[in-house]
N, C-alpha and C positions, 0 to 999 in steps of 0.2 A: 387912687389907691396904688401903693406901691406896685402889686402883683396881680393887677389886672389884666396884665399883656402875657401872655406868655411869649411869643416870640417877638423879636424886631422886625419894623421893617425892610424889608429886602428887597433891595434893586439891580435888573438884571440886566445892562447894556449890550445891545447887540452891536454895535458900531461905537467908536472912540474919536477923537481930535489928533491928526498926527501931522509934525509937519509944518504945524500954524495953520493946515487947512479946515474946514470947519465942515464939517461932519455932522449930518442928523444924530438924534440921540434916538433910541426907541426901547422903553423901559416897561419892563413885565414885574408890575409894584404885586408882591407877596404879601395880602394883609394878617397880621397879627391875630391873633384870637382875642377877644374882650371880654374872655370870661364871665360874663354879668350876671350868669347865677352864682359862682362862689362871691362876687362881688356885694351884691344883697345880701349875702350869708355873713360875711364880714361885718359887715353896718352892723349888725345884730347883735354876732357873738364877738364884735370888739367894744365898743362901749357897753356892753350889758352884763353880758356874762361873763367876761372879766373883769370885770369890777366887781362884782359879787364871789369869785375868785380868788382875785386879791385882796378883799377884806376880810372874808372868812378864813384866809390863811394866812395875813397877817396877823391878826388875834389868835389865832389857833396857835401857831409856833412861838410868840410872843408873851403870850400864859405859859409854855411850856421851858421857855428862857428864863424866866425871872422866876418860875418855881424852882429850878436849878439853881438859879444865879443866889436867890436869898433864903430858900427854905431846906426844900431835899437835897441840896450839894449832889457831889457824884459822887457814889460809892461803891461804885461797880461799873463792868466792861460796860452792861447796858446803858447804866445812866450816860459812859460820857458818848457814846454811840447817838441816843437818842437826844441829847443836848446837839452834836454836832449835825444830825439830821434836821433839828430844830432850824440852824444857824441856814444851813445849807435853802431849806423851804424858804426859810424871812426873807435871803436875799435874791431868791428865785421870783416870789411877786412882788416885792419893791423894781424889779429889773423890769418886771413883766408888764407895765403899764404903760411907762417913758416909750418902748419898744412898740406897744402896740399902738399908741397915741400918732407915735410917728408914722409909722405905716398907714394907718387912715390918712394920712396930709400928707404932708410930704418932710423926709429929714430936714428939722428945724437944725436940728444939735450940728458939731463939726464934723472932722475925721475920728479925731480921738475917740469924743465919744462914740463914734458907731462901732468902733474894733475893741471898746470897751462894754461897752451893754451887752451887744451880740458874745463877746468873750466869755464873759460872767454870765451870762445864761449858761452855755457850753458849759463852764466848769460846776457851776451847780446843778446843773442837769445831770452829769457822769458822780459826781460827788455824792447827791442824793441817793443812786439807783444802788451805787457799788456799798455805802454806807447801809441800808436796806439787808443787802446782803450779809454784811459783819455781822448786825443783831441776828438775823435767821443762824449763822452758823455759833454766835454766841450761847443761841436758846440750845441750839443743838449739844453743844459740849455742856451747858448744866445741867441738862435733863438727862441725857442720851449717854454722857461719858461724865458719869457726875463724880467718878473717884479718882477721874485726875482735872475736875473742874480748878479746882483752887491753885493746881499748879498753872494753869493756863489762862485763867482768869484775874487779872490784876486791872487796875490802873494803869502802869508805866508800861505793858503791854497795849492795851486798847489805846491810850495818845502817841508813841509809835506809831500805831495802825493807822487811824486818824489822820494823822501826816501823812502819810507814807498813799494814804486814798488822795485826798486833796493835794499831793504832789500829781500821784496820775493822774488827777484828770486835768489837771493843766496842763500838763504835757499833752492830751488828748485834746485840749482848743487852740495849741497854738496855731492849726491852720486854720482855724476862724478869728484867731486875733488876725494874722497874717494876711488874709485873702478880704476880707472882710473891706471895703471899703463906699466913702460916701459921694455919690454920682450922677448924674445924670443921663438918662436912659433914652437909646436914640427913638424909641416911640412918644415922647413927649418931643425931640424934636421936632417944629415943621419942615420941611422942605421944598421950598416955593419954587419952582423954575418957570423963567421966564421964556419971552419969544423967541426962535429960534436966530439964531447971531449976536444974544445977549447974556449978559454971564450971570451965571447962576449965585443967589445968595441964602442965605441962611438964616431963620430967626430961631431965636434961642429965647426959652424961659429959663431965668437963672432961678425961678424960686421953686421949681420941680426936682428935688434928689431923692434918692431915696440911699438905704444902706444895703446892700446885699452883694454877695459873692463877684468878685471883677478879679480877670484874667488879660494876660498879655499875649499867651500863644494858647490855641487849641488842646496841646497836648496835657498842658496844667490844671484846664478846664474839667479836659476828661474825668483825669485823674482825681482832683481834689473833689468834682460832684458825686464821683461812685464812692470816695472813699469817705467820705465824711457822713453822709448816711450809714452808711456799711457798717464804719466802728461806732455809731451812735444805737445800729441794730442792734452788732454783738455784745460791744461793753452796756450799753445805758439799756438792755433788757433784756436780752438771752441769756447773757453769764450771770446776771443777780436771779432771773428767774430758776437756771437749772438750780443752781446754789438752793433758794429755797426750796424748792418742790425736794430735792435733796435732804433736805436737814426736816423742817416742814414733815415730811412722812415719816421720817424714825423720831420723830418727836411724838409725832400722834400714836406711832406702833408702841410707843414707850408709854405714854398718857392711859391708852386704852389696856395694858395689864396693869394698872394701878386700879384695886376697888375703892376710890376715893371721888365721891362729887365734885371736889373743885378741880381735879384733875379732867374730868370730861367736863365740864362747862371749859375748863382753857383747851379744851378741842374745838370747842366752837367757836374760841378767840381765832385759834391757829389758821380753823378754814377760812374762817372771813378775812385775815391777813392776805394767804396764799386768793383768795377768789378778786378779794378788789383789785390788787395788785395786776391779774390777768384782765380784769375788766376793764378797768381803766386804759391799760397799755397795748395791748393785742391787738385790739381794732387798727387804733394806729400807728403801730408797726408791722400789721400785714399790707397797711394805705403803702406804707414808706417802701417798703419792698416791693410791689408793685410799681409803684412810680419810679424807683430806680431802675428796675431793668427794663421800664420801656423811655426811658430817658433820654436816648437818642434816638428810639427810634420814632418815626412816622405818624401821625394822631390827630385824630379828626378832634376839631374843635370843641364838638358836642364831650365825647369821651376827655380829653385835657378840663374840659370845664369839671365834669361830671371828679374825675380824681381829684382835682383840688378840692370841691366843695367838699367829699369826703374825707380828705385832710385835713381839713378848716374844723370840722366838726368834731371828728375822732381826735384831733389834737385836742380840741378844750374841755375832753372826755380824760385824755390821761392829764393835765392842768389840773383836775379836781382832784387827784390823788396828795397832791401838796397841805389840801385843807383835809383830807382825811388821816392823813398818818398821825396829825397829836391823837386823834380820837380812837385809833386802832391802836399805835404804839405806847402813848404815854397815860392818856383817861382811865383808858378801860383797867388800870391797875388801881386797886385799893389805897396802896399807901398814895400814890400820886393824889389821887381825889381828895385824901386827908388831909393833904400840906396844900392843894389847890383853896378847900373849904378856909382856910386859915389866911390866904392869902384874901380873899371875901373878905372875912372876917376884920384882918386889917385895916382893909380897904372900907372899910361901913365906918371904924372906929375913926380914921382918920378924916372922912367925909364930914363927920360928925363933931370932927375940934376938938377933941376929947385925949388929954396926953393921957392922961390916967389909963382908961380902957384899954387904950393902945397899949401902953408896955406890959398893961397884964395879960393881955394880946398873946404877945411877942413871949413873955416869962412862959405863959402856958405852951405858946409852943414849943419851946425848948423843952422845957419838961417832960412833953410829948411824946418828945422826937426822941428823948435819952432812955425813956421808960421803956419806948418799945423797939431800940436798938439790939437789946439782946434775941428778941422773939424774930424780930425782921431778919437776922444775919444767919439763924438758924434756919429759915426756909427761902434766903434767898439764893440760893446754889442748887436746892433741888428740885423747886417749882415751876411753873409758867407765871413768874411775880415780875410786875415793872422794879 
């Protein structure tokens, strides 16, 4: 496994060859840690539970694509917010398999590919979290500042924004497109030395690389390992967190002087948004912060194992929030489940060979969808409505 070693091997010569004269060598070998409890941990939750992962959240975002794409269109900030979260999730566990397949073995793929899959994780990771955040401040201005909703609330405002995210956070992976590269790690070298007055050789497995973080000087090492946690802390949870607990609570203080039923039941859309979102991510980014500021320093083997496996674990803890967002952001909305139900519908008539059923299918939805445009556009700026 790629990240069973935490450290390299380290060799300490007390005495050197100078001169042509030959010289004892006498070597104080540092062994590595072999982490073999997150390594077990790995086995586990890499072919198991991410695969149930990315199937659940391939379908999840994938239903929520193609309801966009052919039935609900976008007609609001929300929709194209929640489409692009959509888009953002799809290509996050498509990425998320190749990546982990590889790390149980060893990097099959090139260079390219490894500063390309690690990249594209990085951009959809920051993509998704700050995207999250749009919708929360979206709900915020229809609910909360609903009489200048309409001025603020467009189409060509939200794909702007849209861009304008998805620009950040590529700019936010270029040092993992950059740093990012496919190698081989000198713990999988052996290093055989022979009897003393004979020259030392090397065997090399070339089918051992893996893909992760490589440095040329110390000082870049530093820097690019504080820093790329750090802004994956700030940007990819803390600033979409405040954001929502922000919007989130004058949403609910707004919901709760309303005496209307469907206004307190979307309080309890609202909590369960703001609670999973904390569940999911918390754990592991209180692991990630922790492990960054003992990063340098000093760590008994037992404790370095003991963090990773908690890394390993709390990471595939916040992974499930990918398959939960169509069901928090886009299901749990009424009209969604009506153009979802139709797309079944479709889906049964077409199963079934049937042109006829199908376009009456299709005719009824339209119908549908024109009938109840005028009801929908009246309560979509002042509700908790997908």
């Amino acid at each position: 496994m790629a990240d069973q070693y935490e450290e390299d091997w380290i060799f300490y010569p007390s005495d050197v060859e100078m001169n042509g004269t030959n010289i004892s060598f006498d070597y104080t070998l540092a062994e590595p840690c072999p982490l073999s409890n997150n390594q077990s941990v790995e086995l586990v939750v890499g072919p198991y539970i991410h695969s149930i992962i990315c199937i659940l959240g391939f379908f999840g975002n994938m239903l929520v694509i193609i309801t966009y794409a052919c039935y609900k269109k976008t007609k609001s900030m929300t929709d194209v917010y929640l489409l692009n979260v959509a888009v953002a999730d799809l290509l996050f566990v498509v990425v998320l398999p190749l990546i982990v397949y590889n790390e149980l073995s060893s990097w099959a793929m090139g260079e390219l590919t490894c500063k390309f899959l690690r990249g594209t994780y990085s951009v959809n990771l920051y993509s998704g979290m700050l995207l999250l955040a749009c919708i929360s401040t979206d709900r915020y201005i229809a609910i909360v500042q609903a009489r200048r909703s309409f001025q603020l609330r467009s189409l060509s405002y939200s794909r702007v924004i849209c861009a304008v995210v998805w620009t950040f956070a590529i700019l936010l992976s270029v040092p993992t497109f950059y740093f990012y590269h496919r190698y081989q790690p000198s713990h999988i070298i052996d290093d055989l030395f022979y009897e003393e007055g004979e020259e030392s050789h090397r065997v090399v497995n070339n089918t051992d690389f893996i893909c992760e973080f490589s440095f040329t000087d110390n000082e870049t090492a530093w820097a690019v390992k504080v820093l790329v946690p750090s802004t994956q802390m700030a940007v990819g949870f803390f600033l979409p967190l405040s954001i929502m607990i922000f919007c989130y609570t004058s949403i609910i203080v707004t919901l709760l002087q309303a005496k209307n039923f469907q206004r307190h039941k979307a309080v309890r859309v609202v909590l369960a948004v703001v609670v999973v979102f904390i569940a999911c991510h918390l754990p592991y980014n209180i692991i990630l912060l922790y492990d960054t500021l003992n990063l340098f320093s000093e760590q008994s083997c037992v404790t370095v194992d003991t963090v990773q496996v908690a890394k390993t674990i709390t990471q595939t803890i916040a992974y499930l929030h990918c398959c939960l967002n169509p069901v928090l952001y886009a299901f749990v909305g009424v009209k969604f489940r009506d153009h979802f139900r139709k797309i079944v519908q479709d889906l049964w008539c077409m199963g079934k060979k049937y042109i006829a059923p199908r376009r009456f299918s299709r005719m009824t939805s339209e119908i549908y969808v024109s009938g109840r445009r005028t009801m929908e556009g009246s309560t979509e700026n002042s509700s908790f409505t997908m």
